[in-house]
RODOLO-140415 format. One record per residue (C-alpha): residue number from 1; residue in three letters; x, y, z. Coordinates in nm, 2 decimals. Each point is the difference from the previous one (the first is absolute). Layout:
N
(node NUM,'Ala',(X,Y,Z))
...
END
This chain:
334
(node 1,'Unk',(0.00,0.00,0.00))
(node 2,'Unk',(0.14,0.33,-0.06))
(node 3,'Unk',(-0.15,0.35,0.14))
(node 4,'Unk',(0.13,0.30,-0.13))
(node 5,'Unk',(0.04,0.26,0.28))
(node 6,'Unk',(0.01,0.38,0.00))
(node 7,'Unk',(0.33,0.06,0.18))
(node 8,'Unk',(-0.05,0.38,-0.02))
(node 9,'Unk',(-0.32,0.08,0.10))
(node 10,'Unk',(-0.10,0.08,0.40))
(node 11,'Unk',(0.11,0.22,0.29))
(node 12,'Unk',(0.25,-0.27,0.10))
(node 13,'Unk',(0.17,-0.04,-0.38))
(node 14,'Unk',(0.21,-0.17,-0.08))
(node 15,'Unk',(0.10,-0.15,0.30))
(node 16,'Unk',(-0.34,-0.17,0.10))
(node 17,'Unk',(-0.06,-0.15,-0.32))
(node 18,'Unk',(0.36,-0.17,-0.02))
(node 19,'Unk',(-0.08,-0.13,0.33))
(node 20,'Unk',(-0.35,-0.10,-0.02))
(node 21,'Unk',(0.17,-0.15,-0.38))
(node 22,'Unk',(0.24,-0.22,0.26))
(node 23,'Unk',(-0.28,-0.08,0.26))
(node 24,'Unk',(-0.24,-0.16,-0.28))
(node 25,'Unk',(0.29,-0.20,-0.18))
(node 26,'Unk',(0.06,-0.19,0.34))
(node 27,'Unk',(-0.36,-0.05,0.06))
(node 28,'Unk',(-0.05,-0.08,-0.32))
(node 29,'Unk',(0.29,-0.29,-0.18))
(node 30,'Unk',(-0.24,-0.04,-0.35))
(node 31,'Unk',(-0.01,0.41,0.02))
(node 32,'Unk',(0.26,0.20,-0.28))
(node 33,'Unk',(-0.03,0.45,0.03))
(node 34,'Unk',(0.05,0.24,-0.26))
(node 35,'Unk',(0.14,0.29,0.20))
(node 36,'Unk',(-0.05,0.33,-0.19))
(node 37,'Unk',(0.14,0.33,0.06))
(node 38,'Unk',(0.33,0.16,0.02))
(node 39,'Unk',(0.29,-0.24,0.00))
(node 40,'Unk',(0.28,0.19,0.17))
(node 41,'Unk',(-0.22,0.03,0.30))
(node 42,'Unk',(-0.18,-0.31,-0.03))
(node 43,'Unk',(0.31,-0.22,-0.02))
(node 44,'Unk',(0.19,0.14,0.34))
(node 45,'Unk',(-0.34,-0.14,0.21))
(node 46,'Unk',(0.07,-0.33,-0.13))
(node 47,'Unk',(0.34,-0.10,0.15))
(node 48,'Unk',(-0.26,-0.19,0.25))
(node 49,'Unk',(-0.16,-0.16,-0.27))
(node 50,'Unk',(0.20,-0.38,0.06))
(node 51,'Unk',(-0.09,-0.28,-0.14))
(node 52,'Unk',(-0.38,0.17,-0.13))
(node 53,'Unk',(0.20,0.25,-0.22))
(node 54,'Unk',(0.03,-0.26,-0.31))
(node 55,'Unk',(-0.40,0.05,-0.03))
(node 56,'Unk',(0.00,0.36,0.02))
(node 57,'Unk',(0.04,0.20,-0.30))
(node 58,'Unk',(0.05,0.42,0.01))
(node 59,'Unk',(-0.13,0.17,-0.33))
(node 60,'Unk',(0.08,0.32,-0.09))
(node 61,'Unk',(-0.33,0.24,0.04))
(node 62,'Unk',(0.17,0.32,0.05))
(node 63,'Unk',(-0.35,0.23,-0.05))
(node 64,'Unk',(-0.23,0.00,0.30))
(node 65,'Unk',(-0.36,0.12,0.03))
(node 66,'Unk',(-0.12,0.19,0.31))
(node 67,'Unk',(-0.25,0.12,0.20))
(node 68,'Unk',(0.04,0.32,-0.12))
(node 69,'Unk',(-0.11,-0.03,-0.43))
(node 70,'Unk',(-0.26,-0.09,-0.13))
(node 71,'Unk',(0.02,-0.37,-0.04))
(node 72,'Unk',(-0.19,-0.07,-0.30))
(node 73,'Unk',(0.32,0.22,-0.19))
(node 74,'Unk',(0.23,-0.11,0.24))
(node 75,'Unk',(-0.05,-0.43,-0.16))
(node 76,'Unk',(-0.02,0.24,-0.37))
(node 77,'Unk',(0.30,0.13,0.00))
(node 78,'Unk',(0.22,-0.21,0.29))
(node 79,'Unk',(0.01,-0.33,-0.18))
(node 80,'Unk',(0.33,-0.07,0.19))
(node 81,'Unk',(-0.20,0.05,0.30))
(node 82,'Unk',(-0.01,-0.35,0.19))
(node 83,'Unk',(-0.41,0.05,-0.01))
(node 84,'Unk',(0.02,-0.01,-0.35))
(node 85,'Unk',(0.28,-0.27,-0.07))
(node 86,'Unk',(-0.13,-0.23,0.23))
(node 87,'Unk',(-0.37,0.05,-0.13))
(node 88,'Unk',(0.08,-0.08,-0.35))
(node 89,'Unk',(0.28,-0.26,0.15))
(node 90,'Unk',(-0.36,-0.18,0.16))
(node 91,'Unk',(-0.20,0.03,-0.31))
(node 92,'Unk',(0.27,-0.18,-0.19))
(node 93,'Unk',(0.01,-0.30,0.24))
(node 94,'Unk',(0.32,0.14,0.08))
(node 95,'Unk',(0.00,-0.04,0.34))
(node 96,'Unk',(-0.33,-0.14,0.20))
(node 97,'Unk',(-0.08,0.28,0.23))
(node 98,'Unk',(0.08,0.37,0.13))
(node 99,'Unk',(0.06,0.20,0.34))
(node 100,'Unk',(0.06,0.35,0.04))
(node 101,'Unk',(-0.04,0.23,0.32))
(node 102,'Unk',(0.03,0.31,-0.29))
(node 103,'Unk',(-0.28,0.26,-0.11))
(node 104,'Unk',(-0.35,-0.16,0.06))
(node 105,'Unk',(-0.11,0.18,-0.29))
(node 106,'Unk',(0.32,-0.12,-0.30))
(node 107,'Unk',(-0.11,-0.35,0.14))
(node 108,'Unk',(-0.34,0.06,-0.04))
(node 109,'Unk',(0.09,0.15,-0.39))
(node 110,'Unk',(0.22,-0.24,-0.07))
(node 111,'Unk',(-0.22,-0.27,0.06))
(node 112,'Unk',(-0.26,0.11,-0.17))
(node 113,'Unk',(0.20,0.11,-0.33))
(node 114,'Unk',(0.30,-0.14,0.02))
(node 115,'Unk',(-0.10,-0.35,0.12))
(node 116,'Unk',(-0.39,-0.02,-0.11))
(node 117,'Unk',(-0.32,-0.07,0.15))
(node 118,'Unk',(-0.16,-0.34,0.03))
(node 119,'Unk',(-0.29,-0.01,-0.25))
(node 120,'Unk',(-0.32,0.09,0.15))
(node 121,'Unk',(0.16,0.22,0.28))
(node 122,'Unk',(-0.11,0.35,-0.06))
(node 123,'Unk',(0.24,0.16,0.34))
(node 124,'Unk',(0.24,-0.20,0.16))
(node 125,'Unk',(0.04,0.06,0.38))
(node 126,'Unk',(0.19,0.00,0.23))
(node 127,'Unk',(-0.10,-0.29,0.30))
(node 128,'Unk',(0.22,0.03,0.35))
(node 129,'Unk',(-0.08,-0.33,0.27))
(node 130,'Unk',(-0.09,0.21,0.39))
(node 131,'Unk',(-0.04,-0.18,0.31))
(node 132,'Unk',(-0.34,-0.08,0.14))
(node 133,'Unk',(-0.07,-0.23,0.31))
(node 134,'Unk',(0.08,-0.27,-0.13))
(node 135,'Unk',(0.26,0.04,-0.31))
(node 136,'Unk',(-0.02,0.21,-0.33))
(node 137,'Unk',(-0.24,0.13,-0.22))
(node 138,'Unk',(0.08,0.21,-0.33))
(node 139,'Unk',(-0.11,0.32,-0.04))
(node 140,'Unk',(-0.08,0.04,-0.44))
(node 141,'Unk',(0.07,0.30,-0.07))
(node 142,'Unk',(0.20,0.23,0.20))
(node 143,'Unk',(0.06,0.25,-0.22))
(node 144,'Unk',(0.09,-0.08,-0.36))
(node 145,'Unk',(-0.34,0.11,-0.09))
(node 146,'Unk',(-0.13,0.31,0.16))
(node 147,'Unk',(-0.37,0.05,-0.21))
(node 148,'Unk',(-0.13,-0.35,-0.07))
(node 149,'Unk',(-0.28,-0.16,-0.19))
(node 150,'Unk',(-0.22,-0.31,0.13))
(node 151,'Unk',(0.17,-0.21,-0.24))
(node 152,'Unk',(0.34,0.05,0.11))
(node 153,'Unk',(-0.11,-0.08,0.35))
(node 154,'Unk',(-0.17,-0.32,-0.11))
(node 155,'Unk',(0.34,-0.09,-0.18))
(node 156,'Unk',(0.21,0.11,0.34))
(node 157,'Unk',(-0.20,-0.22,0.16))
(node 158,'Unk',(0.08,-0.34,-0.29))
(node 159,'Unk',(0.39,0.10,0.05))
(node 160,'Unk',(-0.02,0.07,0.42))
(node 161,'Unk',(-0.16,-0.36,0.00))
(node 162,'Unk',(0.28,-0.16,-0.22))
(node 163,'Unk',(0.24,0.14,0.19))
(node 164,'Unk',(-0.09,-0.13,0.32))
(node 165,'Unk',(-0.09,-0.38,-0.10))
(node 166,'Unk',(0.33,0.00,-0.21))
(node 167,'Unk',(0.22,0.16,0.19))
(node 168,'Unk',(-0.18,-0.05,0.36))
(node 169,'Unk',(-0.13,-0.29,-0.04))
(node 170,'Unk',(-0.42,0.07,0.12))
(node 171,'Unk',(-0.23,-0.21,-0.20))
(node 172,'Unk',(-0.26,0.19,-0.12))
(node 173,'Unk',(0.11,0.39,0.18))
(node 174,'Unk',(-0.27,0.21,0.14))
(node 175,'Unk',(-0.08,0.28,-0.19))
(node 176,'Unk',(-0.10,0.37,0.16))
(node 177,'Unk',(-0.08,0.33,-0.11))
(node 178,'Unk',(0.10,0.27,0.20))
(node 179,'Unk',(-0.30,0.22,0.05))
(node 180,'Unk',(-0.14,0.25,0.28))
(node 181,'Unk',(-0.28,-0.30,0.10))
(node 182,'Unk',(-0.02,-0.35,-0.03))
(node 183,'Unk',(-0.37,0.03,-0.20))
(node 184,'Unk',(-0.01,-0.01,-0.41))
(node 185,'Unk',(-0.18,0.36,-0.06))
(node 186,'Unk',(0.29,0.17,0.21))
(node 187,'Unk',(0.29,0.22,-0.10))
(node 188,'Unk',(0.08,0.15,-0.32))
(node 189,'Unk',(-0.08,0.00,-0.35))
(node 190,'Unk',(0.30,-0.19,-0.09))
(node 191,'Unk',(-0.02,-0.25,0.28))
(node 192,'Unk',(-0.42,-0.02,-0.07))
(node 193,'Unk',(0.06,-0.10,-0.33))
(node 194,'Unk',(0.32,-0.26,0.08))
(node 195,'Unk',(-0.24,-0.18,0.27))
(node 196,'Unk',(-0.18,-0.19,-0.29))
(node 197,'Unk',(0.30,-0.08,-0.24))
(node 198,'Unk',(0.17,-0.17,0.30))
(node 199,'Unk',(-0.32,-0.18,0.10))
(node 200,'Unk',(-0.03,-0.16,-0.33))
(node 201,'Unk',(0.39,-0.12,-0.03))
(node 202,'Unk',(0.13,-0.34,0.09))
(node 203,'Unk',(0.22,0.15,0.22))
(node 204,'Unk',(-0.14,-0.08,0.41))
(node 205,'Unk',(-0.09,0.35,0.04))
(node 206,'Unk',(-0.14,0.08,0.35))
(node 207,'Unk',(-0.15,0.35,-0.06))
(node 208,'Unk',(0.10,0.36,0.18))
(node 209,'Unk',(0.26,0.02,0.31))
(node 210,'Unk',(-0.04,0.30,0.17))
(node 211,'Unk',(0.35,0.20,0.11))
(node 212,'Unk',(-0.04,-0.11,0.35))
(node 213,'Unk',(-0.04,-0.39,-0.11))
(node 214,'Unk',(0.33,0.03,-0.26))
(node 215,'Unk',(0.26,-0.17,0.31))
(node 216,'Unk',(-0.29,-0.25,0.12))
(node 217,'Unk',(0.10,-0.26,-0.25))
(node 218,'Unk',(-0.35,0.04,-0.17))
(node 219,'Unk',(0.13,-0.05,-0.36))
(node 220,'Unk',(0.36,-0.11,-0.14))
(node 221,'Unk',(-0.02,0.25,-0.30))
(node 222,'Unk',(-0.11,0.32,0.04))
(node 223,'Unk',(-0.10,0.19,-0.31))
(node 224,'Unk',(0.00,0.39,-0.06))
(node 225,'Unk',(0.10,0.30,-0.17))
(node 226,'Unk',(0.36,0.13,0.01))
(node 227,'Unk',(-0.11,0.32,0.20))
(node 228,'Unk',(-0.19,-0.21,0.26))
(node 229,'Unk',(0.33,-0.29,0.01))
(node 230,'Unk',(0.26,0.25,0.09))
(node 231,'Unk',(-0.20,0.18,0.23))
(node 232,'Unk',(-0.09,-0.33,0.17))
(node 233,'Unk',(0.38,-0.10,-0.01))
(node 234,'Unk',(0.15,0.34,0.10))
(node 235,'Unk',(-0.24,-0.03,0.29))
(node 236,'Unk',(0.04,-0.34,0.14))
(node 237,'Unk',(0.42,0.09,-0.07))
(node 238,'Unk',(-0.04,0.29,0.27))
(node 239,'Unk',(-0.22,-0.13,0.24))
(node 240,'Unk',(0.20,-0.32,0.01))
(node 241,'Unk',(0.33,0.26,0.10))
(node 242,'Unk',(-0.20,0.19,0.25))
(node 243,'Unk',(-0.19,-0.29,0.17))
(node 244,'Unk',(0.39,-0.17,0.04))
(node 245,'Unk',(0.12,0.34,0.10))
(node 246,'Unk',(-0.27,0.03,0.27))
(node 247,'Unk',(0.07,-0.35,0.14))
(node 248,'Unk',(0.36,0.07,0.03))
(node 249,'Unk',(-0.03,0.35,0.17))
(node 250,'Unk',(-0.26,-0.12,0.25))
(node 251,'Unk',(0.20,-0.39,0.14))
(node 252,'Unk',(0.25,0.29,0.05))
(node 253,'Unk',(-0.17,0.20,0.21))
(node 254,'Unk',(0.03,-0.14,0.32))
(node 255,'Unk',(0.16,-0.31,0.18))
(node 256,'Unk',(-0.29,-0.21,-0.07))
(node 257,'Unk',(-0.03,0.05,-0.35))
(node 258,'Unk',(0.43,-0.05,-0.02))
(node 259,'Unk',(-0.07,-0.37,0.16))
(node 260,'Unk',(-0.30,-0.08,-0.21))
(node 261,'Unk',(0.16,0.12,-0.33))
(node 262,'Unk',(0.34,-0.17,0.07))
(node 263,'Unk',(-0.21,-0.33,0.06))
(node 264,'Unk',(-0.22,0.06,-0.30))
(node 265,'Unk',(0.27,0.09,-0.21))
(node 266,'Unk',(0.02,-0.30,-0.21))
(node 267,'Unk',(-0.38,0.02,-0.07))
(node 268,'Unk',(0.05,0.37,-0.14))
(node 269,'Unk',(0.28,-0.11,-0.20))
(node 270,'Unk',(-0.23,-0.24,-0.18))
(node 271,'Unk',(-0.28,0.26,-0.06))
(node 272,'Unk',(0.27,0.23,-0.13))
(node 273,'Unk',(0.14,-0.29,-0.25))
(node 274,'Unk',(-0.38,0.00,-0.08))
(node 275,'Unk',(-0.04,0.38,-0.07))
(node 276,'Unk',(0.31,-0.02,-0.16))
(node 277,'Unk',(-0.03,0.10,-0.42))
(node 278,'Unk',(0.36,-0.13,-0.04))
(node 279,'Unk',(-0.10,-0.31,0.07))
(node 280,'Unk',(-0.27,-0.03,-0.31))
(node 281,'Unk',(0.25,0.17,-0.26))
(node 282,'Unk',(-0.26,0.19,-0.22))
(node 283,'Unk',(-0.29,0.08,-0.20))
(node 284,'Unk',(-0.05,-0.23,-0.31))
(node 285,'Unk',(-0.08,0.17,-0.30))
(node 286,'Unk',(-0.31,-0.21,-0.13))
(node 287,'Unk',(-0.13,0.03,-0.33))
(node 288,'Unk',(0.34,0.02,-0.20))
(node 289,'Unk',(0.15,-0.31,-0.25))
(node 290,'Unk',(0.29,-0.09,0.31))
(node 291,'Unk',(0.05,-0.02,0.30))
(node 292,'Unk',(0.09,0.35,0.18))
(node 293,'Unk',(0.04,0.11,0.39))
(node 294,'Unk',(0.01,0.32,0.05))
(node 295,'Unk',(0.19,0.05,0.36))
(node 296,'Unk',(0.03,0.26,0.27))
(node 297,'Unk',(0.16,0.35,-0.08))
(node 298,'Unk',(0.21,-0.05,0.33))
(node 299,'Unk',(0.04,-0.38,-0.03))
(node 300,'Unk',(0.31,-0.10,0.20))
(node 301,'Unk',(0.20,-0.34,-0.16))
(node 302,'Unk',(-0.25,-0.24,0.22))
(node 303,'Unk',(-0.32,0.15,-0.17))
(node 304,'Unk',(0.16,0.00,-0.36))
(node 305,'Unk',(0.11,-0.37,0.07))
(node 306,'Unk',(-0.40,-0.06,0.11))
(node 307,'Unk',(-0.10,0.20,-0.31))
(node 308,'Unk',(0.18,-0.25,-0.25))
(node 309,'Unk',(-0.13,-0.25,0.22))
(node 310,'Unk',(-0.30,0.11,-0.08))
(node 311,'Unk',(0.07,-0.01,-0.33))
(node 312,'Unk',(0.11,-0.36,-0.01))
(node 313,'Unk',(-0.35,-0.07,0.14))
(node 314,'Unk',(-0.14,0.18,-0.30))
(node 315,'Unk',(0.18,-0.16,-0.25))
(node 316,'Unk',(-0.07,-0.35,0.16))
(node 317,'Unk',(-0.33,0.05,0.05))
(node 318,'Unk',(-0.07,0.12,-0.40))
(node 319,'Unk',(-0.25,0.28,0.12))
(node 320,'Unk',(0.05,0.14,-0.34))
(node 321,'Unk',(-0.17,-0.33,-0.15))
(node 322,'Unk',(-0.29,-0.01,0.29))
(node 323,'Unk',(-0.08,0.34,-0.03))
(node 324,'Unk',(-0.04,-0.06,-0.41))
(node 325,'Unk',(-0.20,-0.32,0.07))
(node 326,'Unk',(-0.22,0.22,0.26))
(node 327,'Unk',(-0.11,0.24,-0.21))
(node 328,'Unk',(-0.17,-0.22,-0.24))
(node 329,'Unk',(-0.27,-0.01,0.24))
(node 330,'Unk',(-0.09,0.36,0.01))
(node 331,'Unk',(0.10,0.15,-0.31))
(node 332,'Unk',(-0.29,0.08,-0.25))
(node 333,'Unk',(-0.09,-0.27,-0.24))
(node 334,'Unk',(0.10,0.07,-0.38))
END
């Protein structure tokens, strides 16, 4: 298997994607990386590399696209950028996957034009796993697509359900559209008119989930528009952070709390492994011909090693195919 990985792209670049590139080859013996970016500062970080280096490969890419430019000209006009090399590297059956912790939005255009939609798949979105009680659900879309249409919320929902019976391994995922109440007539015009397209589909679709319900481990896909997703996920990101802060400040507020936390400590370490987005890697791009993770803007080299991970899962669990399958059952009859 070979995964071509954006060694540029981050807050932490180069130096967590080389080790993250390191972390994955040991976890992973079948596992060969295209390292792209800038060889004389790429090559330096590899002196640890050992006996892994043989199945590491650095390309040249010395054009990067950031934050700060429009990406749809940035993958125009950067095509030595490693979004756009190692898009057209994955439509070419090049290599069998890609990873990047770069510009959300170059990934998101290089996907779509560089690398090519699945047939059927209007938008593709982007699908992060959160904790609930009791593991992960995936949140489809959290912000690819700002203004949706019912359709492309009824196709989130084909590509969310792949994803988790390929990758995750739930027979027959539940289904939810996030809604202001759990009855059919609520919410918005887009939402209204989503309810009965998801009804009809042979997806297990289990109806509205209200905000409050998203964490109670009411549905393992959880459908909406990219405005709604990232305000969802920016949300749960900071109330995670406070409610950990809180915790913290509070055992240290007395002599009581001191000998509570310092007992409890290994139980707060597992909540934080839990809470932890390092852990998960990324946000799959669904909808595109390959299989892409799109990770972290700060990933350290643990979360970029998850996020090829990830990837692996992707590739072995042929979403791509399932998701094409899928949509036979919901797209309009010729």
């Amino acid at each position: 298997m070979r995964i071509f990985l954006d060694a540029m792209g981050g807050d932490n670049a180069p130096q967590a994607p080389v080790a993250g590139a390191l972390e994955a080859l040991r976890r992973f013996p079948h596992l060969e990386i295209v390292l792209a970016g800038d060889p004389a500062v790429i090559e330096p970080l590899l002196t640890e590399g050992g006996d892994v280096r043989s199945r590491l490969t650095v390309l040249d890419a010395p054009e990067v696209i950031t934050n700060h430019e429009s990406p749809v000209m940035g993958v125009r006009r950067k095509t030595r950028s490693a979004t756009v090399m190692g898009m057209l590297q994955l439509r070419d059956k090049e290599v069998d996957g890609f990873v990047s912790a770069g510009s959300t939005g170059a990934v998101l255009a290089g996907g779509m034009f560089r690398l090519g939609r699945i047939p059927g798949i209007e938008r593709p979105a982007l699908a992060p796993l959160l904790p609930n009680g009791k593991g992960n659900f995936l949140l489809i879309d959290c912000g690819a697509n700002v203004d949706c249409q019912a359709e492309w919320l009824n196709q989130f929902a084909v590509m969310g359900s792949a994803y988790m019976e390929s990758v995750m391994g739930i027979a027959k995922p539940r289904v939810g559209l996030i809604n202001i109440g759990a009855e059919s007539e609520k919410g918005n015009a887009l939402v209204k008119a989503a309810y009965p397209l998801m009804e009809r589909a042979p997806y297990n679709f289990v109806g509205n989930v209200e905000a409050r319900d998203i964490t109670a481990d009411q549905a393992d896909v959880l459908v909406c528009d990219g405005f709604a997703g990232n305000l969802v996920l920016k949300f749960m990101e900071g109330v995670a952070g406070t409610l950990m802060g809180i915790i913290k400040k509070e055992l240290m507020a007395d002599i009581r709390g001191k000998l509570g936390g310092l007992i409890s400590k290994p139980a707060f370490r597992r909540v934080a492994k839990r809470m932890d987005y390092t852990e998960v890697g990324g946000a799959p791009l669904l909808g595109v011909q390959g299989a892409v993770i799109k990770a972290h803007g700060s990933s350290n080299g643990h979360a970029i090693a998850c996020a090829i991970g990830q990837c692996v899962k992707m590739i072995d669990g042929r979403v791509v195919d399932l998701i094409s399958a899928n949509l036979a059952g919901i797209l309009p009859k010729e």
